[in-house]
C-alpha positions in Angstrom: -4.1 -3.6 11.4 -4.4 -6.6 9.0 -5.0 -9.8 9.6 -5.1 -13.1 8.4 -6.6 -16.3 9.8 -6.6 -19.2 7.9 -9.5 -21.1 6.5 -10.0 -24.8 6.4 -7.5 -26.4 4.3 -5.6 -23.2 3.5 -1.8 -23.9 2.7 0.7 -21.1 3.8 1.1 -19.4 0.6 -2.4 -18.8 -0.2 -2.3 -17.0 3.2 0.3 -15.1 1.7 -1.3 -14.5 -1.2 -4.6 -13.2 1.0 -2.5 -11.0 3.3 -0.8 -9.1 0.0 -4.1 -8.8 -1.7 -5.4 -6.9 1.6 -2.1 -5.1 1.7 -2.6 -3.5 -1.9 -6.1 -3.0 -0.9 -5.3 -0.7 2.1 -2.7 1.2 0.3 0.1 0.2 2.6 2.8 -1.2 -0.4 2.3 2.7 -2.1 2.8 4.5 1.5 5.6 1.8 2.1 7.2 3.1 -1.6 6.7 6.5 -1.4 7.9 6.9 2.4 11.6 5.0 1.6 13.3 7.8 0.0 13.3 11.4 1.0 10.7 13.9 -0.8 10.6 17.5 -0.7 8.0 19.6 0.5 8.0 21.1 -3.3 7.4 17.9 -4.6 4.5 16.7 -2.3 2.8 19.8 -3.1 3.0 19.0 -6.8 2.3 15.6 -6.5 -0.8 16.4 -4.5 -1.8 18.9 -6.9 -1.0 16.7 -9.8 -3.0 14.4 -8.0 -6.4 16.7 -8.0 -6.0 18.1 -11.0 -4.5 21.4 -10.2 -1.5 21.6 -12.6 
């Protein structure tokens, strides 16, 4: 779970900023992508072997 406190003097959109950084960084936005549409079992394979360097 992420969190965010804010430092001295931190405006709300630097928060913002902090919390999206740490987003990217854990790999949430691409899980977030990848998981709004419906893939096929075909596909993950590929991917995963595209991924690894299989095909």
């Amino acid at each position: 779970m992420i969190k965010v406190k804010a430092r001295g003097g931190e405006s709300i959109q630097q928060m913002m900023k902090r919390f999206k950084k740490m987003c990217e960084k854990e790999g949430l936005i691409k899980d977030i992508k990848r998981q709004s549409y419906y893939e096929k079992p075909s596909e993950k394979k590929r991917r995963r072997g595209r991924k690894s360097g299989l095909f």
